[in-house]
PDB file of N, CA, C and O in Angstrom:
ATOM      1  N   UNK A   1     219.654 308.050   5.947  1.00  0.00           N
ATOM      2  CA  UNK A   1     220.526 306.962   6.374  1.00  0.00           C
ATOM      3  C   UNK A   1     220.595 305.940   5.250  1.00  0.00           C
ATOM      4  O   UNK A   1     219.701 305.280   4.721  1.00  0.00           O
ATOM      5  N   UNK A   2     222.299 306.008   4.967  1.00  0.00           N
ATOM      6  CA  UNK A   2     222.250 304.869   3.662  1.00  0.00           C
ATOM      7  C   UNK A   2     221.958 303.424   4.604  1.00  0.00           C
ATOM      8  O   UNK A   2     221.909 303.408   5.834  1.00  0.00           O
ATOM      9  N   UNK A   3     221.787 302.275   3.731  1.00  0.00           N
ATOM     10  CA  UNK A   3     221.810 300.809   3.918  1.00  0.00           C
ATOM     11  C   UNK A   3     223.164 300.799   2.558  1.00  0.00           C
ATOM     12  O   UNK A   3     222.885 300.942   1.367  1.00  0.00           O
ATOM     13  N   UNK A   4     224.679 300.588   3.116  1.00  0.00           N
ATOM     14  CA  UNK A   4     225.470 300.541   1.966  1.00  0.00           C
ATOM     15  C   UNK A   4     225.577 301.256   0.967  1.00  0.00           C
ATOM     16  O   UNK A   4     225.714 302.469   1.128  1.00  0.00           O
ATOM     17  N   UNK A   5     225.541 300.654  -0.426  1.00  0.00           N
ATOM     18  CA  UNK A   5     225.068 302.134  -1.317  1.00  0.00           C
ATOM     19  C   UNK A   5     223.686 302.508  -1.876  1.00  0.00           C
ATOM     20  O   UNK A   5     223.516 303.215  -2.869  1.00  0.00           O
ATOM     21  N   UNK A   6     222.673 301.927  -1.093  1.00  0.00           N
ATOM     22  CA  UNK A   6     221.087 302.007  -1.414  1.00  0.00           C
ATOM     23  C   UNK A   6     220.948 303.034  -0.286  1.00  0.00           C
ATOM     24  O   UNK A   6     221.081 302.675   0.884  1.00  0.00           O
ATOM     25  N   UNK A   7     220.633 304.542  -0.674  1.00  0.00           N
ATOM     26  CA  UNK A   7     220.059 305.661  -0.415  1.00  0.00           C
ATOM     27  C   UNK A   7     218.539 305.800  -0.381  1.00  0.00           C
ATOM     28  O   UNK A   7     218.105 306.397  -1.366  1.00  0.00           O
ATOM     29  N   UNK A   8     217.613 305.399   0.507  1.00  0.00           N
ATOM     30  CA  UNK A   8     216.260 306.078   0.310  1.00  0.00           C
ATOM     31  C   UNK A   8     216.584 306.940  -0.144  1.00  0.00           C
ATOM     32  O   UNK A   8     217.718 307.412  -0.054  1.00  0.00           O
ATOM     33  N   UNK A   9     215.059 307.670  -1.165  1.00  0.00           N
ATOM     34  CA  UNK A   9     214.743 309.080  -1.429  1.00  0.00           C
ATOM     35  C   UNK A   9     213.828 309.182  -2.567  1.00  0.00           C
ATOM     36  O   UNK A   9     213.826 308.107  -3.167  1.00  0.00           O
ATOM     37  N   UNK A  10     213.447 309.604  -2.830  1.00  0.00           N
ATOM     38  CA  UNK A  10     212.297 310.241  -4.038  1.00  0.00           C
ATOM     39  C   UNK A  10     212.965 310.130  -5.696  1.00  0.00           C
ATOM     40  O   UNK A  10     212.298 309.872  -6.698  1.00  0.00           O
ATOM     41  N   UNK A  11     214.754 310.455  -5.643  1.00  0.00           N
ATOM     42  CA  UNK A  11     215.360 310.455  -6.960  1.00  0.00           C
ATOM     43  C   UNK A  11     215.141 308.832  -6.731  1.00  0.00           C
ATOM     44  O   UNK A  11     214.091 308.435  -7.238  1.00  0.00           O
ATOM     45  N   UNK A  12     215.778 308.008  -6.193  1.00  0.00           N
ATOM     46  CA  UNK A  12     216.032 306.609  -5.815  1.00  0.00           C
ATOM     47  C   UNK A  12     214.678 306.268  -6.214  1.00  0.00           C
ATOM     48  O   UNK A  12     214.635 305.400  -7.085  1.00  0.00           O
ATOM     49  N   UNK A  13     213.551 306.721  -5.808  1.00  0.00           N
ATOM     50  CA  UNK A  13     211.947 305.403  -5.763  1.00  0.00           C
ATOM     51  C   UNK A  13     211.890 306.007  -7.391  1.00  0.00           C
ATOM     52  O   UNK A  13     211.803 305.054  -8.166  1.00  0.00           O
ATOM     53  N   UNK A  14     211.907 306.915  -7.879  1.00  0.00           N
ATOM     54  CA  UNK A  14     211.572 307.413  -9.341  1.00  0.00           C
ATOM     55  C   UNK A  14     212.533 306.439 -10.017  1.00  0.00           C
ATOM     56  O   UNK A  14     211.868 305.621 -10.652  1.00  0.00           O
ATOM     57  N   UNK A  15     213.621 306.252 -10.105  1.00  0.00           N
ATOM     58  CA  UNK A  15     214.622 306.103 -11.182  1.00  0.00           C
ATOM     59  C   UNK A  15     214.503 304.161 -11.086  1.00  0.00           C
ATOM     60  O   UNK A  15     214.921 303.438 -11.990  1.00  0.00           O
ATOM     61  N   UNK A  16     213.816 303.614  -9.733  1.00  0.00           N
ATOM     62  CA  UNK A  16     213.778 302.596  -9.443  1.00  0.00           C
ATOM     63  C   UNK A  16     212.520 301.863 -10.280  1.00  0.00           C
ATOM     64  O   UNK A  16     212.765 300.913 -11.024  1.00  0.00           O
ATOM     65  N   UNK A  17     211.295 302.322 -10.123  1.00  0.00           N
ATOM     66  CA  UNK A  17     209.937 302.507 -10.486  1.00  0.00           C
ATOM     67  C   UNK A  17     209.785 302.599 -12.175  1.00  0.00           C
ATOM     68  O   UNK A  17     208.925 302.036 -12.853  1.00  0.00           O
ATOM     69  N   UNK A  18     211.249 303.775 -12.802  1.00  0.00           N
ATOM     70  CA  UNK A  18     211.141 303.858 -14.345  1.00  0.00           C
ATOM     71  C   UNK A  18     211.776 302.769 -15.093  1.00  0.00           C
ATOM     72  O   UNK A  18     211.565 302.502 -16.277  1.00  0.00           O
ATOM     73  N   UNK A  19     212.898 301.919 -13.967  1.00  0.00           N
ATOM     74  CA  UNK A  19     213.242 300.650 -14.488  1.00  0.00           C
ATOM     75  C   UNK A  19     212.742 299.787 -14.724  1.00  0.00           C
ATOM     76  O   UNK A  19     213.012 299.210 -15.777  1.00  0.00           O
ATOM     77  N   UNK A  20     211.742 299.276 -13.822  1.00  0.00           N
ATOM     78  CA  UNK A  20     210.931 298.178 -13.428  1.00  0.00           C
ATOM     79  C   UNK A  20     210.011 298.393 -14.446  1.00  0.00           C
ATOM     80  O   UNK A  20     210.170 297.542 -15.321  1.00  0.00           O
ATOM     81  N   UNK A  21     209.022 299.252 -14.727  1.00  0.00           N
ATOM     82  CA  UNK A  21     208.153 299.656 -15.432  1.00  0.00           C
ATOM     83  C   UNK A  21     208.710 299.573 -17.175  1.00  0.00           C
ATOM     84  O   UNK A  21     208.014 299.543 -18.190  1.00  0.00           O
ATOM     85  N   UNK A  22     209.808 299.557 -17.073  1.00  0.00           N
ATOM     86  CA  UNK A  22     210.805 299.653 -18.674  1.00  0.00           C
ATOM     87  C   UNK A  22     211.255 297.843 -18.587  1.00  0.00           C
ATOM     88  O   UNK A  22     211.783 297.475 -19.637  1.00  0.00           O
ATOM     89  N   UNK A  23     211.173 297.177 -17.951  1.00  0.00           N
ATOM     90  CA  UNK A  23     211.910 295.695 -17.501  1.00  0.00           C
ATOM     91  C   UNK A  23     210.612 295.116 -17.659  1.00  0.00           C
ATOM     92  O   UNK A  23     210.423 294.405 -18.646  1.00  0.00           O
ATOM     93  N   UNK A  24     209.666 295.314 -16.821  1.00  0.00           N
ATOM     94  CA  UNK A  24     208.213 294.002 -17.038  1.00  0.00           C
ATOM     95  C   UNK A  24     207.157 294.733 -17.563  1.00  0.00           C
ATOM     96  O   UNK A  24     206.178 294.143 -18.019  1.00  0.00           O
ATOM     97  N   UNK A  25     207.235 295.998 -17.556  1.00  0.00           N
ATOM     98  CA  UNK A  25     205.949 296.768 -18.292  1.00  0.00           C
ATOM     99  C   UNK A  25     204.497 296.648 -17.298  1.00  0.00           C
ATOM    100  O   UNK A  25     204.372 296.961 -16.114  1.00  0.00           O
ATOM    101  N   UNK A  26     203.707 296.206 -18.031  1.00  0.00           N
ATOM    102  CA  UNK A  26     201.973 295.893 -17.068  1.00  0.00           C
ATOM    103  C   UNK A  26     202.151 295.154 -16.154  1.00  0.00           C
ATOM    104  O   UNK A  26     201.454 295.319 -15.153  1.00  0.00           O
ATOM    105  N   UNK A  27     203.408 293.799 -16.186  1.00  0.00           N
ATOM    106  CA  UNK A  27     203.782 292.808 -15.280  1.00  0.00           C
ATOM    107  C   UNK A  27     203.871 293.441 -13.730  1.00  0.00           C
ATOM    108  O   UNK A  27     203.867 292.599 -12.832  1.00  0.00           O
ATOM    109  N   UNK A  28     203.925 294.397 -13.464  1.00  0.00           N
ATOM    110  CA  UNK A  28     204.383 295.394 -12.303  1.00  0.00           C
ATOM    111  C   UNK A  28     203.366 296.235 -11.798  1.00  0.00           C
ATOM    112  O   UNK A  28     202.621 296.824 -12.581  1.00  0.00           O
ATOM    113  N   UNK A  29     203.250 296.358 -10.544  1.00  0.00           N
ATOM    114  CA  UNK A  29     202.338 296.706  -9.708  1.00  0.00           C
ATOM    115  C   UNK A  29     202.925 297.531  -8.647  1.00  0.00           C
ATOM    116  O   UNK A  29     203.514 297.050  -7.678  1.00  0.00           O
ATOM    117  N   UNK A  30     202.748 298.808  -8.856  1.00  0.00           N
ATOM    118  CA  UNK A  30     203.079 299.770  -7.376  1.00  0.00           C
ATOM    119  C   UNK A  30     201.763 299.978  -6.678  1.00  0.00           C
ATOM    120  O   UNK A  30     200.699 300.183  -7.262  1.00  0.00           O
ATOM    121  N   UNK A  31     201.889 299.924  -5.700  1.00  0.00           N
ATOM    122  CA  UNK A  31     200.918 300.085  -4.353  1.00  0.00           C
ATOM    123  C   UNK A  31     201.821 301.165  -3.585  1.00  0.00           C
ATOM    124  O   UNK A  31     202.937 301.568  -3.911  1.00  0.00           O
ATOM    125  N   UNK A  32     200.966 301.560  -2.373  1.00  0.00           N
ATOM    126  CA  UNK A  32     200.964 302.382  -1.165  1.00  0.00           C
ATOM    127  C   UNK A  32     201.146 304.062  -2.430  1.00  0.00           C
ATOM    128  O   UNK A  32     202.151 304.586  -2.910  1.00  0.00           O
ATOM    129  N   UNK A  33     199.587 304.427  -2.558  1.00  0.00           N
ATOM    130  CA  UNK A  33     199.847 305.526  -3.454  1.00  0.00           C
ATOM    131  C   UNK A  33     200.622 306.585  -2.172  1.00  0.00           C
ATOM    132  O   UNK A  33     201.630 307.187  -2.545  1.00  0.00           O
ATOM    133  N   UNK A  34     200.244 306.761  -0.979  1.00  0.00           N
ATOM    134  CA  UNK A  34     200.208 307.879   0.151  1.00  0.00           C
ATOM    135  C   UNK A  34     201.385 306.728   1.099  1.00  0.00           C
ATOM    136  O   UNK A  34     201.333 305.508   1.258  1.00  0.00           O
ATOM    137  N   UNK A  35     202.393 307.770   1.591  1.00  0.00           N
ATOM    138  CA  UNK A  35     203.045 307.145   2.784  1.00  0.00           C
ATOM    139  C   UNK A  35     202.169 306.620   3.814  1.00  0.00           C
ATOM    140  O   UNK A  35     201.086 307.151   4.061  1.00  0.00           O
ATOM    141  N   UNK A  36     202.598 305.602   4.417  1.00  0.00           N
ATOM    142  CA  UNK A  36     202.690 304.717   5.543  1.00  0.00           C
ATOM    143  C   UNK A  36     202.852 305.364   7.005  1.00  0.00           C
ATOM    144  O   UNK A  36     203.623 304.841   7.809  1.00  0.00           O
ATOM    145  N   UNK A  37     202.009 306.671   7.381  1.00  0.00           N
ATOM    146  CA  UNK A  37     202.697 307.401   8.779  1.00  0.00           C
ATOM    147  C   UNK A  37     202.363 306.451   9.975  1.00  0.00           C
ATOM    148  O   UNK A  37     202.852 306.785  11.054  1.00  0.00           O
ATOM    149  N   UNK A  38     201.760 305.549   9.951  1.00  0.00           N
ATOM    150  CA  UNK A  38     201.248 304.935  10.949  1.00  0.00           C
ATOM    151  C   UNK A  38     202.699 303.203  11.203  1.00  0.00           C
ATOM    152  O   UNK A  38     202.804 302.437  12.161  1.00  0.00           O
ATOM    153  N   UNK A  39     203.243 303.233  10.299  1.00  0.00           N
ATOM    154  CA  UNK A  39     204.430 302.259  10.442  1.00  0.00           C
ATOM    155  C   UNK A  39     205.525 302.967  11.136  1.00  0.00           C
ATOM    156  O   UNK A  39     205.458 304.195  11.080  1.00  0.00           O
ATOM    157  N   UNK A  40     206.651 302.384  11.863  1.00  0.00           N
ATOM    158  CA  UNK A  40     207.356 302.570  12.579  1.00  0.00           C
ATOM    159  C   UNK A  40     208.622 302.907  11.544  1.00  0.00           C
ATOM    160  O   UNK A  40     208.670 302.318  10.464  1.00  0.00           O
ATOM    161  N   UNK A  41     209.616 303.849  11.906  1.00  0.00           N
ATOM    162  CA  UNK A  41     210.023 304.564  10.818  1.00  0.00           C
ATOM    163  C   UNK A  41     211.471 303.523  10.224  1.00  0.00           C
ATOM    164  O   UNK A  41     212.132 303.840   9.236  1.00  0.00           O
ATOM    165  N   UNK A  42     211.642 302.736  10.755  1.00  0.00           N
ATOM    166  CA  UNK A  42     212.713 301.177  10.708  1.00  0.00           C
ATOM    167  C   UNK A  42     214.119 301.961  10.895  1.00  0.00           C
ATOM    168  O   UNK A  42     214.334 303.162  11.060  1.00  0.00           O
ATOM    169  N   UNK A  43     214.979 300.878  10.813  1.00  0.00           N
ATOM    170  CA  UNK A  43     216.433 300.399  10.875  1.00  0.00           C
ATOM    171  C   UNK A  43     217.251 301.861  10.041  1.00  0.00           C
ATOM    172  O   UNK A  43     218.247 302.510  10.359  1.00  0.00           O
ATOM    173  N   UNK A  44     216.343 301.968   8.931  1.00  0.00           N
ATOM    174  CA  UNK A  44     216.825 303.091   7.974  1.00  0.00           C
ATOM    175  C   UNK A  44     215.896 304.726   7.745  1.00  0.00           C
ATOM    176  O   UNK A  44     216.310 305.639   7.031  1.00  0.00           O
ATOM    177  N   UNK A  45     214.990 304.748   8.304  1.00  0.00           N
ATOM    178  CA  UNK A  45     214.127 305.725   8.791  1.00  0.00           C
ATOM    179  C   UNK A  45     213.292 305.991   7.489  1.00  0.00           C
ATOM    180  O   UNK A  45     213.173 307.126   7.027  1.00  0.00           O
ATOM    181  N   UNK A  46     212.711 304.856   6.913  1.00  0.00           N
ATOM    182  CA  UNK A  46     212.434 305.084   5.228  1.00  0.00           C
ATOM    183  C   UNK A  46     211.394 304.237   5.400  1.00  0.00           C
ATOM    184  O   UNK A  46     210.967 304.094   4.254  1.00  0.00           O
ATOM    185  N   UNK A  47     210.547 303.417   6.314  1.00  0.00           N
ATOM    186  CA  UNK A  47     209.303 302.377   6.170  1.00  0.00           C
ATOM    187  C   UNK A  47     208.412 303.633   5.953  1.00  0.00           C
ATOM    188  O   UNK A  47     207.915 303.609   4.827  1.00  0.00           O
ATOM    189  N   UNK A  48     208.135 304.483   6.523  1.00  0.00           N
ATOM    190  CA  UNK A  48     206.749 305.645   6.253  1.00  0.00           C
ATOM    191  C   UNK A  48     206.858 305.969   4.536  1.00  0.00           C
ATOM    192  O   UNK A  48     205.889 306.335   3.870  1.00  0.00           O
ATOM    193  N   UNK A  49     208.013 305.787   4.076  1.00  0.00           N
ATOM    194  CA  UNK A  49     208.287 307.027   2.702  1.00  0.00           C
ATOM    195  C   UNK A  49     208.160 306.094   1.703  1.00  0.00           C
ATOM    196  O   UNK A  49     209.199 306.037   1.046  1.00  0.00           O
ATOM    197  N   UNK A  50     207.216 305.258   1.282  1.00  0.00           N
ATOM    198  CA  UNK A  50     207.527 304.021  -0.320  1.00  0.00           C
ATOM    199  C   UNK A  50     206.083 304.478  -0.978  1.00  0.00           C
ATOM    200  O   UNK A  50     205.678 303.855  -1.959  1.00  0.00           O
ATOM    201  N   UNK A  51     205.212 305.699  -0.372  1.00  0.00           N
ATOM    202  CA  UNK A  51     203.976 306.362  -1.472  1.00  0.00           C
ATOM    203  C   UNK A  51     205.062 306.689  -2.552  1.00  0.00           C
ATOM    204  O   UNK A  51     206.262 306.962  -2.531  1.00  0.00           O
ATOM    205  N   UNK A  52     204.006 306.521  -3.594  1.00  0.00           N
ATOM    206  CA  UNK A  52     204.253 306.882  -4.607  1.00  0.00           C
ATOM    207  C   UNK A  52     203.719 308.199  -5.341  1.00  0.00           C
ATOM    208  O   UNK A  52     204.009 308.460  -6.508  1.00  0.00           O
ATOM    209  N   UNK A  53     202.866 309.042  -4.491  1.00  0.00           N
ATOM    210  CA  UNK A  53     202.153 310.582  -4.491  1.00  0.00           C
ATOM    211  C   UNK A  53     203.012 311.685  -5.142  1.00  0.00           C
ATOM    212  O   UNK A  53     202.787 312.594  -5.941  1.00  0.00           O
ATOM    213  N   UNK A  54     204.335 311.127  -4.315  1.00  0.00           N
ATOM    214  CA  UNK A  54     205.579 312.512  -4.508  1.00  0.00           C
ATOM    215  C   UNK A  54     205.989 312.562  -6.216  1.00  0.00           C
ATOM    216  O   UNK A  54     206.137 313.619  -6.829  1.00  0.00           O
ATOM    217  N   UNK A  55     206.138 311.140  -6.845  1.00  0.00           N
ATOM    218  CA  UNK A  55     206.370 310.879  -7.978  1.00  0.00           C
ATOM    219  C   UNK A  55     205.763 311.967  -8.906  1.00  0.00           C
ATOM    220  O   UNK A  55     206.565 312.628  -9.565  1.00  0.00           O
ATOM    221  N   UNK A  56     204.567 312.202  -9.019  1.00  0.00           N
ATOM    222  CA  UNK A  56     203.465 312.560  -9.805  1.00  0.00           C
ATOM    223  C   UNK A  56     203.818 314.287 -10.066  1.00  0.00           C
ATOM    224  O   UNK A  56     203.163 314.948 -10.871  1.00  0.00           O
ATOM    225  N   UNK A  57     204.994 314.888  -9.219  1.00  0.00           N
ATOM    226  CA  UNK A  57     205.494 316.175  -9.318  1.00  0.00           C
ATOM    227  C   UNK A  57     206.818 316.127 -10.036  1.00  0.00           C
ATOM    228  O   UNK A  57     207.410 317.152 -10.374  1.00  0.00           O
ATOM    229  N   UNK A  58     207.249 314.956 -10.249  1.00  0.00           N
ATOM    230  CA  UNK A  58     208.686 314.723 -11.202  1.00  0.00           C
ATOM    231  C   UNK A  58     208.085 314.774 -12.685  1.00  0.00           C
ATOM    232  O   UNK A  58     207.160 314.086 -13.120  1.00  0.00           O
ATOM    233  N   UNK A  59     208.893 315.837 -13.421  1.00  0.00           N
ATOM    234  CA  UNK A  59     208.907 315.982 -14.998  1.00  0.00           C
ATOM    235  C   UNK A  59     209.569 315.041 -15.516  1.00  0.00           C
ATOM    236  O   UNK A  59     210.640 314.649 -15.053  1.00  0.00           O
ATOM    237  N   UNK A  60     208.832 314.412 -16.871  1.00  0.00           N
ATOM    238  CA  UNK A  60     209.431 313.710 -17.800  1.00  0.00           C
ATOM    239  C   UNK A  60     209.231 312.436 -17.405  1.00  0.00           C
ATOM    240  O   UNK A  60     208.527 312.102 -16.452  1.00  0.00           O
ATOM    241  N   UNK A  61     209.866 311.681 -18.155  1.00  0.00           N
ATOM    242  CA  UNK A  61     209.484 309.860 -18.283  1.00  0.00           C
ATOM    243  C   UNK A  61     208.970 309.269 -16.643  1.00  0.00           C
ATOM    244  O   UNK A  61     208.070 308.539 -16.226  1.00  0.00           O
ATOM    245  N   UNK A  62     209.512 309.641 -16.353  1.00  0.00           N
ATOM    246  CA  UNK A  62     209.308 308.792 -14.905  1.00  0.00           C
ATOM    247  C   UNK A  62     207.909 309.364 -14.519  1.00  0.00           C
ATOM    248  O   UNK A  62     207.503 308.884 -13.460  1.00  0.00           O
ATOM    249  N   UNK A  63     207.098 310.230 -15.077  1.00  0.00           N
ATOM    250  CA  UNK A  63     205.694 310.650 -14.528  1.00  0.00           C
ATOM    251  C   UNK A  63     205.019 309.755 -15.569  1.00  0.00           C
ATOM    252  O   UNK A  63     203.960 309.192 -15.292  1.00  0.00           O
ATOM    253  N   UNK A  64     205.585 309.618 -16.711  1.00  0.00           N
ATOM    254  CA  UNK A  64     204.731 308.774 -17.464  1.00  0.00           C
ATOM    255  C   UNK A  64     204.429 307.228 -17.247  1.00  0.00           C
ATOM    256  O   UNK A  64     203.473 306.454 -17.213  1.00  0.00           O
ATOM    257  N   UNK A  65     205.533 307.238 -17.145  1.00  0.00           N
ATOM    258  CA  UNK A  65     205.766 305.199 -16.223  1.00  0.00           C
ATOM    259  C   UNK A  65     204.993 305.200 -14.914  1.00  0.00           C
ATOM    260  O   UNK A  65     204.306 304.181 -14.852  1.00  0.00           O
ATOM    261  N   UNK A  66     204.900 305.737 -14.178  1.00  0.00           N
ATOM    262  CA  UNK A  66     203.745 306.267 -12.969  1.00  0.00           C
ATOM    263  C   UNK A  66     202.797 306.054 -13.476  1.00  0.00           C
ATOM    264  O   UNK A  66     202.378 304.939 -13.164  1.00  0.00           O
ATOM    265  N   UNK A  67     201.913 306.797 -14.441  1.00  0.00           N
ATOM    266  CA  UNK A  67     200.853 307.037 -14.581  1.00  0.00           C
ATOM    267  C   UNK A  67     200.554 305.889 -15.015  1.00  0.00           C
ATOM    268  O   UNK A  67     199.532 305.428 -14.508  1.00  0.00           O
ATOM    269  N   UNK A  68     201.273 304.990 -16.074  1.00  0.00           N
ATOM    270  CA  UNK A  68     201.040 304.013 -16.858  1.00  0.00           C
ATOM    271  C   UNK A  68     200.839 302.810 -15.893  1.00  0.00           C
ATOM    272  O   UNK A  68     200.158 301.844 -16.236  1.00  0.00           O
ATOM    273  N   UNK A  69     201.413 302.884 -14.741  1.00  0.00           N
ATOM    274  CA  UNK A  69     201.391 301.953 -13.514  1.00  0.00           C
ATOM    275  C   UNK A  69     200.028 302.366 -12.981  1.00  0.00           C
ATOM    276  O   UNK A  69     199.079 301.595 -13.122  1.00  0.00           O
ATOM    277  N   UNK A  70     199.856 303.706 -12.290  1.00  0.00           N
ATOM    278  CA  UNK A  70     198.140 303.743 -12.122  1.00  0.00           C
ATOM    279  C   UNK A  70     197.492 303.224 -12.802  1.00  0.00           C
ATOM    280  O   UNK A  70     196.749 302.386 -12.293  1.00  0.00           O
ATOM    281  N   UNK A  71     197.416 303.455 -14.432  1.00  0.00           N
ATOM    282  CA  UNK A  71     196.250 302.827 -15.505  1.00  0.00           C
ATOM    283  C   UNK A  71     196.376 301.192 -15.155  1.00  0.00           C
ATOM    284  O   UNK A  71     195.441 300.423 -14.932  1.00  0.00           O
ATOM    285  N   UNK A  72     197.400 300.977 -15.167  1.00  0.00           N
ATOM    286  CA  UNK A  72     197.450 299.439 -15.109  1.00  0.00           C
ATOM    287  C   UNK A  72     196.497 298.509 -13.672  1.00  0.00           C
ATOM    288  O   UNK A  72     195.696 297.575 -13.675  1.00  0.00           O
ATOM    289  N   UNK A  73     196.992 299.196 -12.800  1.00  0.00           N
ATOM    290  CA  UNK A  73     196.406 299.043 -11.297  1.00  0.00           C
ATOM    291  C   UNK A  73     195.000 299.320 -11.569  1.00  0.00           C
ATOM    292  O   UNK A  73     194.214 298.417 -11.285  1.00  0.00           O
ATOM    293  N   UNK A  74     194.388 300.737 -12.222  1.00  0.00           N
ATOM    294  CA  UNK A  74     193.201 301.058 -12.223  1.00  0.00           C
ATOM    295  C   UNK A  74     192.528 299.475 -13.252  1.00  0.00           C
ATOM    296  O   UNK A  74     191.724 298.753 -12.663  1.00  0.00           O
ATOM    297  N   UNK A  75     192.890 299.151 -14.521  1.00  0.00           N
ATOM    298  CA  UNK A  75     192.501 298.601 -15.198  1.00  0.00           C
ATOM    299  C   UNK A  75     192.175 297.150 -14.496  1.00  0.00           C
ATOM    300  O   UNK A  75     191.082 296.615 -14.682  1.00  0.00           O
ATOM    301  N   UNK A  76     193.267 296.501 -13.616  1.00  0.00           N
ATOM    302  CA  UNK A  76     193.154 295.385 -12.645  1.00  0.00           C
ATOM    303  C   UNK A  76     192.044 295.722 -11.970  1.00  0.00           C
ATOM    304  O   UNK A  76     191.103 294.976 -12.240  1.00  0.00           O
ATOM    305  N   UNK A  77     191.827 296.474 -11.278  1.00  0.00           N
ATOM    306  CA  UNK A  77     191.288 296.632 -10.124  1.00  0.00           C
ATOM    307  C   UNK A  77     189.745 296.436 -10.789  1.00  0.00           C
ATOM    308  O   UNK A  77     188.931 295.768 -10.153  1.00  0.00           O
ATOM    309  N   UNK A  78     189.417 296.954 -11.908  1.00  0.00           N
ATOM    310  CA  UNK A  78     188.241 297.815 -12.137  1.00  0.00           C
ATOM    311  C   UNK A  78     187.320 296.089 -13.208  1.00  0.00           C
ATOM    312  O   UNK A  78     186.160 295.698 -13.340  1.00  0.00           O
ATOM    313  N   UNK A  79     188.584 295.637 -13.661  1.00  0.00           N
ATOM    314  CA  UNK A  79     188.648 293.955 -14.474  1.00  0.00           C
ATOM    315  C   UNK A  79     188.352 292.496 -13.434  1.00  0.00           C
ATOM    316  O   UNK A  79     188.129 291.307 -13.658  1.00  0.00           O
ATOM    317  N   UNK A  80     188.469 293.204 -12.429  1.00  0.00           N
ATOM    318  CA  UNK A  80     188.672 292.091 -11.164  1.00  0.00           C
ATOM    319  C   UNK A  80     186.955 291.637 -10.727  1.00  0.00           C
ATOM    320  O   UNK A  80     186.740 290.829  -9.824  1.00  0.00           O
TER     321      UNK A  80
END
């Protein structure tokens, strides 16, 4: 179910995630590594689906900007 022309989906959170990560770099923080099954599925049937797990099976740049977002998270977390 679109919201207008914003499509949930896995191409959408990748291509979204390789921007952001290319725009603020370390500044950026993804959370919820594993979907959300315990949230109610909303308005657009997409609150369970914002893990970022599925990513990690996409080839090319966008696995690298991922990973570089884990290191970053790991490095916070581990600095904290």
């Amino acid at each position: 179910i679109c919201n207008g022309l914003a499509c949930p989906g896995t191409a959408a959170q990748a291509t979204a995630i390789k921007s952001i990560r290319e725009a603020v770099g370390g500044k950026s923080v993804v959370f919820s590594y594993h979907n959300d099954d315990w949230k109610n599925l909303g308005p657009f049937d997409c609150e369970r689906s914002w893990g970022i797990s599925s990513l990690f099976d996409i080839v090319g740049a966008v696995v690298d900007g991922v990973a570089d977002v884990v290191e970053d998270v790991t490095d916070a977390v581990t600095s904290a």
